[in-house]
C-alpha positions in Angstrom: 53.9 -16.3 -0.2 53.4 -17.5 -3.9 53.8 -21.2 -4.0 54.1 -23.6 -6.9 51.7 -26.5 -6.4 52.4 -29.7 -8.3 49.5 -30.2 -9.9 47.3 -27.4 -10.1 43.4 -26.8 -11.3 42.7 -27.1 -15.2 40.0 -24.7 -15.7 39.5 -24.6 -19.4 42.6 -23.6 -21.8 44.2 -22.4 -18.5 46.8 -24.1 -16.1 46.3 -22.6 -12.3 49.5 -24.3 -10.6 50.3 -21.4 -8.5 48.9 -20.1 -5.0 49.1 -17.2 -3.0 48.9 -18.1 0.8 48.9 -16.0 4.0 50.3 -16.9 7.4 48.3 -18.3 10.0 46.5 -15.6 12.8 46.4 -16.1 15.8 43.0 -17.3 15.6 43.9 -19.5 13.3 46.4 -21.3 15.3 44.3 -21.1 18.7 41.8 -24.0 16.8 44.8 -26.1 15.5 45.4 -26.0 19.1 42.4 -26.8 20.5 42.7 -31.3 20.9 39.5 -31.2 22.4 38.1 -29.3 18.9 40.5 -31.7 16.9 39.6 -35.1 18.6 36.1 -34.3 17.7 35.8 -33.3 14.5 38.7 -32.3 12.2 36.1 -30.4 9.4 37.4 -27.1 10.5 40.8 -27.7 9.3 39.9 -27.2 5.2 37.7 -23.9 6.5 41.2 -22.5 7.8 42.9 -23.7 4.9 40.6 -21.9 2.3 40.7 -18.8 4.6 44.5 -18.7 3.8 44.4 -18.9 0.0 44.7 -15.6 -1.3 44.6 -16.4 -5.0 45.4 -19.5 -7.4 47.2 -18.6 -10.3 48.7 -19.1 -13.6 52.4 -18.9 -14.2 51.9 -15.5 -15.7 49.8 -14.4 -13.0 46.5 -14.9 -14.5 44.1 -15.3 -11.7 41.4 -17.8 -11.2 37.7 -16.6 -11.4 36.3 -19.5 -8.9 35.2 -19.5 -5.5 38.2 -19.7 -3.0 36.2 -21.1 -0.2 35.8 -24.4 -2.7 38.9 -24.7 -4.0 40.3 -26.9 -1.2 37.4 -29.4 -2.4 38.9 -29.5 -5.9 42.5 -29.5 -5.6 44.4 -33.1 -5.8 45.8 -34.5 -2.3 49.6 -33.5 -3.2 48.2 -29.9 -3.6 47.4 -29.5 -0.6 49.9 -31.2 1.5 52.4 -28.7 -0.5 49.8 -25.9 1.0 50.1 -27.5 4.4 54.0 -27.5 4.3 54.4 -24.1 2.8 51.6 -22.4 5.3 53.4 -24.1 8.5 56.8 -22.6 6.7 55.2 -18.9 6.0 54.4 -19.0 9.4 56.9 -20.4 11.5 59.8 -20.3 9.0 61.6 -23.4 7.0 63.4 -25.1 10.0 60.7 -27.5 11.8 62.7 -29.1 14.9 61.7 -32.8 15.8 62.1 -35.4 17.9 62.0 -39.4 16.5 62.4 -42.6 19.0 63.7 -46.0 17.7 61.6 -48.7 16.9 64.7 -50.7 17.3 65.7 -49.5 20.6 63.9 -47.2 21.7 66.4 -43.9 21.8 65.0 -40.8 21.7 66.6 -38.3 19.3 65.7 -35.0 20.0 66.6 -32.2 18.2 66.2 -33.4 14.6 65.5 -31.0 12.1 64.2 -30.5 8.3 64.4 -27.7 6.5 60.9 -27.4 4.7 62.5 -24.9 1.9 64.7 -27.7 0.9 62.1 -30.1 0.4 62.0 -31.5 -3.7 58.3 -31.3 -4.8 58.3 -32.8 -8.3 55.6 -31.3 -10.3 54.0 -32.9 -13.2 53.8 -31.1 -16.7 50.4 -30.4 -18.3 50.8 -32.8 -21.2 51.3 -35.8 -18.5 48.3 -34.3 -16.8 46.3 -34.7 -19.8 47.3 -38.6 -20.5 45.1 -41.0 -19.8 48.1 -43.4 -18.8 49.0 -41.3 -15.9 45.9 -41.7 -14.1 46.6 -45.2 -13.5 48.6 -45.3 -10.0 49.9 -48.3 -9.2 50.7 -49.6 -5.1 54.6 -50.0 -4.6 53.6 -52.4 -2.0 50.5 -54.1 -3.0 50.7 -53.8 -6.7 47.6 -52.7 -6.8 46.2 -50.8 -9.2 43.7 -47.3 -9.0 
């Protein structure tokens, strides 16, 4: 599955803001399982994740030349929460089935569902990228700003 991340890697003159991404094995999803293996320590999880990455990509299918197994160190947090989303989608397909309880009242609503194909991922261009303005994130909440 060829994915368009919304930020990508620069690596010199060249944008990489496409992946290539398999589904998970059964393997795979056996350690996801695993609570006792997650409660303890959750540093297999980017391992599995850079297992999955076939390729990063220009828009014109230029490959990147870098080491895979590193590139879940150097990709921004919104990267690879689009990764997340789109592996879990690959795998299991676009409908994920939920249930939420009330903090009001505490009904339980089963059966709600999101379609993962549907969700918007807004993507930023490579000139904002590149502006020093943009790097400034400020809190909604706090008003903080990093």
């Amino acid at each position: 599955m060829r994915v368009k991340l919304p930020n990508g890697l620069l690596d010199g003159q060249d944008h990489f803001n496409y992946i290539v991404i398999s589904e998970l094995t059964g393997k795979q999803q056996n350690y996801l399982a695993d609570r006792e293996l997650l409660e303890s320590n959750i540093g297999h999880i980017p391992k599995i994740i850079s297992d999955m990455i076939v390729s990063l990509e220009t828009k014109e299918g230029l490959q990147w030349k870098g080491n895979l197994k590193e590139l879940v160190w150097k990709l921004p947090a919104g990267d690879l929460e689009t990764i997340i989303i789109k592996i879990r989608e690959n795998t299991f397909g676009s409908r994920y089935y939920f249930e939420a309880v009330c903090e009001h009242c505490g009904h339980i609503n089963k059966n709600q569902r999101l379609d993962l194909d549907k969700l918007k991922v807004e993507s930023i261009t490579l000139k904002q990228m590149m502006d020093p303005n943009r790097r400034t994130i400020k809190l909604p909440k706090s008003g903080k700003l990093f």
